[in-house]
Structures are given as C-alpha cells and as structure tokens.
N, C-alpha and C positions, 0 to 999 in steps of 0.2 A: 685466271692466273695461268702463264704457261708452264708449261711441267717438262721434265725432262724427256716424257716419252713422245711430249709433240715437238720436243725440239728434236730429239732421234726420224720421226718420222717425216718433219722438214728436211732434215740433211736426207736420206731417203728420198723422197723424190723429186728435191731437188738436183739427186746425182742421176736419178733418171732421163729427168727434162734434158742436162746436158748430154747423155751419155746417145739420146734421139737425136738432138741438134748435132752432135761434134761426130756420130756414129752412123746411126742408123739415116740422118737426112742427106751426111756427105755420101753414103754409099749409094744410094737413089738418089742422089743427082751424077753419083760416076754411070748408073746403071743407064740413064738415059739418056745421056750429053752423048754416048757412041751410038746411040738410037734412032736420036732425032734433033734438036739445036741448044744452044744452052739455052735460049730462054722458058721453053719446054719442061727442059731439069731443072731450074731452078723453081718452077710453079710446083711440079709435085714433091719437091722436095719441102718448099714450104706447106702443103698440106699436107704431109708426113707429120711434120710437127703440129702442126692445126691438131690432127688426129690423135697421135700418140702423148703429146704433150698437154697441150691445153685441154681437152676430150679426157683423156683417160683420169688427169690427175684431179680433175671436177667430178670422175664418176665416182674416184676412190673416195674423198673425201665427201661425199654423199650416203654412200654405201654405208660405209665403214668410221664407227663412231671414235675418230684417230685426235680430233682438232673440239675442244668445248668453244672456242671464239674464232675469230677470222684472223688473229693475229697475225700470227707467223704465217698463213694463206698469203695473205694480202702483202706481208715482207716480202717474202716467196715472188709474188708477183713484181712488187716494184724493185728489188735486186736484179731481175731477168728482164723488165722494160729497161736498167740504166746497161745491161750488157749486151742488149742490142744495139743501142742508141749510142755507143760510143764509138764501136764502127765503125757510123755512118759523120761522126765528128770527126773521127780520124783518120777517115779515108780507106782507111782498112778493112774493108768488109769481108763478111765472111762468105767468100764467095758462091758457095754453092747453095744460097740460101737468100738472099742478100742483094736486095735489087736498088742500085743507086737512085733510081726515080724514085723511089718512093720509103718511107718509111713505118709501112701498115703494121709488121712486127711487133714494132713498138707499141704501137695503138694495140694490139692485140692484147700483151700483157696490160698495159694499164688499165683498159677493160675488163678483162678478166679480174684483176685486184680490186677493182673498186664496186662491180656487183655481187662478188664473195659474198663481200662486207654487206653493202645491202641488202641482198637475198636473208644474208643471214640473220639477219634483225625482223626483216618478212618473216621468214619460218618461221622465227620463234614467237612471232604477232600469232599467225596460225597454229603455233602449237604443234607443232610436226614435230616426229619419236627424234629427229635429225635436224635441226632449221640446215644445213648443209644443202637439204635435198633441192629447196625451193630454186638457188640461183644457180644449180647445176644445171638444170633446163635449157636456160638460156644462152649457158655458157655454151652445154653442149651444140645449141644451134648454131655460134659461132665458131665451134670447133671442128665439128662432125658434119654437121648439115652443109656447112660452106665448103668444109673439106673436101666430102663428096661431090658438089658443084662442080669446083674446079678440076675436080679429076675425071668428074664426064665429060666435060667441055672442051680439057684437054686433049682428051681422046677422042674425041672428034674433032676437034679443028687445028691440033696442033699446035693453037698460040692460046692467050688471054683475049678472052671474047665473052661481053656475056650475051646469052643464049638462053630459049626458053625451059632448052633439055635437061639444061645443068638445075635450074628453077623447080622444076619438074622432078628430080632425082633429089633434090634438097629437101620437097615437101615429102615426100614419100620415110623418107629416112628422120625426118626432124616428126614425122606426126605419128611414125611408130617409136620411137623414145618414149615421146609424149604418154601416149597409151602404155608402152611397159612400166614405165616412171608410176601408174596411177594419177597422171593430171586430168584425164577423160575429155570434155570435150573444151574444158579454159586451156587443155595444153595442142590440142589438136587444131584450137582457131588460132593459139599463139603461133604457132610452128606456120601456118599459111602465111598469116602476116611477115613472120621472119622472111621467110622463102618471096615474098613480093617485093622488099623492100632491097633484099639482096639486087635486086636488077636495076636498082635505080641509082647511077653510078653519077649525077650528075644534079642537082637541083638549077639550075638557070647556068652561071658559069661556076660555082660553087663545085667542088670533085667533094663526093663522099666516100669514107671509106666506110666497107661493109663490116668491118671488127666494130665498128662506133655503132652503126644503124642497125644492124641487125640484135646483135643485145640489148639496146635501150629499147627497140620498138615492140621486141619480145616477152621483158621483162614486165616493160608497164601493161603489156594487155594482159600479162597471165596474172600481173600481181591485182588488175581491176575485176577481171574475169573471174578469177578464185574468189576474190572480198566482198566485190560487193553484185555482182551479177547472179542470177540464179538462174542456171544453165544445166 
C-alpha cells in the first residue's frame, strides 16, 4: 500500500532528478562546450546524470527504508523515460544533454524501472533487512560504473570512444561498491562481467546499448551467484 510519506519522498527526489537534469547537467555542459566541443559537453553532462541521478537515487532507496514496494520507484522511473523520449518526438531536445543519434536516455530510465521492480522481488526471495538493496547493485553499475567509464575516456580522448581504460576504471569502482554493498565475491565477479560487456558496443550489425547490457548481464550473474552458487 502506498502511503503518503512514499508519495512525499517520490515528489522529493523526483524534484531532484530534474533539479540535476535542468541544473546541475546544463551547467557542466556550459562548463565544458568553452573547454573543448559540444559533443564532449554533452557526454559528461550525460554522466552527470548517470551519476547524480540514476546512482544516487538507487543508493537512497537501498539505504534508507523510504519505499515498502517498487511502486512509485518504478512510476518515478517511467514518468522520466516518457520526458526524455518526448524530445526526441518532438524535435526539441534538450540540448545540453540530448544527443539526436541516439536515444540511450530513454533506455536508461526504463531500465532502471523495470530492475527496481525485479531486484525487489529478488531481495525479498533473499530476505534482505531492505529487498531495495539487491537491484541497487546493478543499477549502480549502470549508473556509477559507466558514469565513470565515460568520464575517463572522455578525458582522454576527448570524443566517445570505447577504450580499455574507461573498462578498467569501471571495474575498479563497480567492484568496490560491490564489496562496501556486502555482495563479496557474487558482486565482485558481477561488476567484471558488467565492466566486459560495457565494451561490446556492437553484436554482428546489431548496436547495443550499454544501459540495456550492462544491468541485464549484472543482474542475472549476481541474482545466480548469490542463489544458487556457493562462492
């Protein structure tokens, strides 16, 4: 049943999410478009959000016993896929963010919304003090771990590129989560896996996006690895 305090703590951070998008990712892409090119600004301003948005608001509701179901999560999430995604319908984007090729954005939130949900049905299979905790893992690898990817990457090659370095800085950061999370070694072999799969941007002519692959291929190893593996 939702309660008023989970609907207080939806409006809450979902004034956050936008207040990163509309604030803090337009200023970091003003901070770097005088820097270096737009397409540049527009990558780390998208991991801005990766970071502070998707990332944070998976650590909170992990942490912090705020949500009893994935409800209003999972609204949360498909409200913010239909207001990116209109956009890119309408030709309006939002530019400092918002890259006409592609529409990963989108794919991000309804990713995020639909492993909530799942995680959360996991955790509560496992009995964890939080089922919150279980799909925050993954999320976070999609939010945090790719984050920092593209922000090494960036910094070094100044365009979108993937790179071994970016791979390399993803597993280091996605496999110390892992260990502070208490996942031990099912989150430390899931977090390699994330960070491999992130590099494989292409299957035959087929384009993958890493918001899709990197949480599905995380999820399922950690949700095998914790159940039924003894590791």
């Amino acid at each position: 049943m939702v309660t008023p305090q989970e609907v207080g703590w939806t409006i809450a951070l979902f004034a956050w999410v936008m207040f990163v998008v509309l604030v803090v990712a337009k200023a970091t892409y003003n901070f770097f478009v005088k820097r270096s090119n737009e397409r540049v600004a527009i990558y780390y301003a998208r991991k801005v959000i990766h970071i502070l948005a998707g990332g944070l608001v998976a650590a909170v509701i992990a942490y912090f016993p705020i949500f009893s179901t994935p409800v209003l999560p999972f609204a949360m999430a498909m409200v913010l896929a239909l207001l990116t995604y209109l956009p890119h319908r309408t030709g309006k984007l939002m530019y400092w963010f918002q890259d006409p090729e592609n529409i990963y954005e989108v794919d991000f939130c309804l990713m995020w919304g639909v492993f909530v949900v799942l995680g959360w049905f996991v955790g509560r299979d496992l009995k964890l003090a939080n089922p919150f905790l279980f799909p925050a893992l993954p999320l976070l690898f999609m939010a945090v771990g790719d984050g920092v990817t593209g922000i090494v990457r960036n910094a070094l090659f100044k365009r979108r590129v993937k790179h071994w370095s970016g791979n390399l800085a993803m597993f280091i950061v996605s496999a110390a989560m892992a260990v502070a999370m208490g996942f031990g070694v099912p989150g430390v072999l899931s977090a390699a896996l994330a960070s491999l799969v992130e590099r494989w941007e292409y299957i035959g002519k087929l384009r993958i996006d890493d918001n899709v692959s990197v949480p599905t291929v995380s999820f399922a190893a950690l949700y095998l690895l914790t159940r039924y593996v003894p590791v």
